[in-house]
C-alpha positions, 0 to 999 in steps of 0.5 A: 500500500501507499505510504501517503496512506499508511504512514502518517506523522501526527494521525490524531491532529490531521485536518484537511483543506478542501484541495488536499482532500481532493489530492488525496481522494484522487489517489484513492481513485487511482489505487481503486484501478489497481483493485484485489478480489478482496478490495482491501483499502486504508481506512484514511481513504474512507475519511477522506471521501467524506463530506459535511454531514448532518448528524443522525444517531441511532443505537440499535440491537440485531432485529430479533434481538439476539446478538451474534456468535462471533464465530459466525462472524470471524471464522468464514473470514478470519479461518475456522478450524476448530484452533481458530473458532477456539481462538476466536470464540475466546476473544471475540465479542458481539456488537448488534448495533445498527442504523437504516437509511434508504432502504439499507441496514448497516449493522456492526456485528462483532468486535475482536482484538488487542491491545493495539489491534481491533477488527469490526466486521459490519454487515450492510444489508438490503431491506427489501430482501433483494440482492444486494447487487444489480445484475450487471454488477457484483464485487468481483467486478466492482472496487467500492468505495464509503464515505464517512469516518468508519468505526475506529473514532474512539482510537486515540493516538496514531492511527492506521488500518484498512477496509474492506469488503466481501460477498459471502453469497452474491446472490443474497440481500447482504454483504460485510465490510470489515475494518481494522484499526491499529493505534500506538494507544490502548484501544481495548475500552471505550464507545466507537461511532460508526459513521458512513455515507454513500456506498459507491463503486468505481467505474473502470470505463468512466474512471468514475465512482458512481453512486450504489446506494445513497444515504447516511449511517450513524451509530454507537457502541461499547468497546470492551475486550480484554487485550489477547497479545503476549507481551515480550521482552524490550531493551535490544538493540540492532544498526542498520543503514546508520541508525541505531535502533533500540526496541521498546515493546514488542507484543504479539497475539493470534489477531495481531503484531506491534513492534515499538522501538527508537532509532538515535536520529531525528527523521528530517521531513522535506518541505513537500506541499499538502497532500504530497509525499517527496521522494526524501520523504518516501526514503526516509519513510522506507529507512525508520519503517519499510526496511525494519525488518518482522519475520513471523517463523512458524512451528511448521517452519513457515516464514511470514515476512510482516515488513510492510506493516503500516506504522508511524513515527514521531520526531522527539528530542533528537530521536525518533519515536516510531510503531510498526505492526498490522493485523494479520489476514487469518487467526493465528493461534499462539501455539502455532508460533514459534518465533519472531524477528525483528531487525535480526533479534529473535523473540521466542514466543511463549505457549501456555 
């Protein structure tokens, strides 16, 4: 994924003009031509297609009154073998909530995480019964785009995730959107409003996006899960391309990875305009985060190479204060994890 969306300096203070929600909501565009069966995208780009909204509340249960078994939730998406479904009927939590506009339900299912990490799977839904697709579009075809400021609103410090969407059963009246949100601060409690408006989809012949359903879907609820990382040991120090790097925190559970640590030099940022990432910066960029090397190894002797994880960092008294990490695209149960690497020192990772 693009750095201009992953790696954000200061999340919680960002504002944006109107020209640099342009720029930014073109290089959404752009990145919708290069589209996955999944559709993943940030989740920036979700806030940044939103416009000025009048404020509609609702807070809401599941229609029968039953909240979901977050194993029906997670396990189609997430895995469901049985060291999966146990993982994920000990973390996950049901939500329930919902709000309906224009003949549409968006209902937030179940909520599972960690400390750092969190995963909402939203369910949106055609009140009329029909298939939620018109006959001449489906999700393999079509990249979809929501605006609005997702779920992630009671994430607190510097934020970074994606969205994305998948169709269970084209040919049914319902499809799901899941959200991940990771933050350099404790996100296990709190109350989150979920916010969208207007579900649209990318036209590849036009280079357009183009309205699917109109509307505006606002609603609350509690967060409340314990954190299920293991927390390993900090103090390690490693160099690599002249810097010096001290790891302060490493945690890692069957959701997720976060990795904090320093390096002994400021990152200087260019003087590039709103909305642009330079080339100095996309350097410096790949020199405190993309280049830090994660390995995940296995018990099985698989290497999963987490590199790329989004992350942040924080120019601070002459160092550099910076958190890498991301949620991984199935559950991992702890006891298939052997090891985990960072920057070449390796962490065991305990099993109970």
């Amino acid at each position: 994924m693009s750095s201009l969306f992953e790696y954000k300096r200061e999340m919680s203070a960002l504002q944006f003009t109107p020209e640099q929600k342009k720029t930014l909501a073109q290089a959404a565009a752009d990145a919708a031509r290069k589209q996955t069966k999944k559709s993943r995208r940030p989740l920036l780009r979700t806030a940044l297609i939103a416009a000025a909204m009048a404020v509609v509340l609702v807070v809401g249960s599941s229609a029968a009154g039953i909240l979901p078994v977050p194993a029906d939730v997670f396990a189609p998406l997430f895995g469901g073998n049985v060291a999966q479904t146990e993982v994920i009927d000990k973390i996950g939590h049901p939500i329930g909530a919902s709000a309906t506009d224009n003949g549409i339900t968006i209902t937030a299912d179940a909520i599972m995480g960690d400390e750092y990490n969190a995963v909402i799977v939203y369910t949106l839904t055609r009140d009329d019964g029909e298939r939620f697709f018109p006959a001449d579009k489906s999700l393999d075809k079509n990249y979809l785009m929501m605006g609005g400021f997702g779920g992630g609103s009671w994430v607190k410090g510097g934020t970074y995730g994606t969205t994305w969407f998948t169709d269970q059963n084209p040919e049914d009246h319902q499809i799901q959107m899941v959200e991940t949100v990771s933050s350099d601060k404790p996100l296990t409690h709190g109350t989150a409003t979920a916010e969208f408006q207007d579900l649209c989809y990318w036209n590849g012949e036009t280079e357009q996006s183009e309205m699917l359903y109109s509307g505006h879907w606002k609603f609350r609820f509690d967060v409340d899960y314990e954190d299920c990382a293991v927390h390993l040991d900090g103090g390690q120090t490693f160099s690599q391309n002249g810097l010096n790097f001290t790891i302060d925190a490493v945690s890692i559970s069957p959701l997720a990875v976060k990795v904090n640590y320093t390096a002994d030099a400021q990152v200087q940022w260019s003087s590039a305009g709103s909305g642009q990432q330079s080339e100095e910066d996309a350097r410096q960029s790949e020199r405190y985060l993309e280049n830090i090397a994660i390995l995940l190894t296995k018990t099985d002797g698989t290497v999963m190479d987490l590199s790329n994880s989004g992350g942040g960092l924080t120019p601070e008294n002459g160092v550099t204060v910076c958190h890498k990490g991301q949620v991984f695209e199935e559950i991992i149960p702890l006891e298939d994890m052997a090891s985990l690497s960072v920057g070449g020192i390796v962490y065991e990772i305990p099993h109970a």
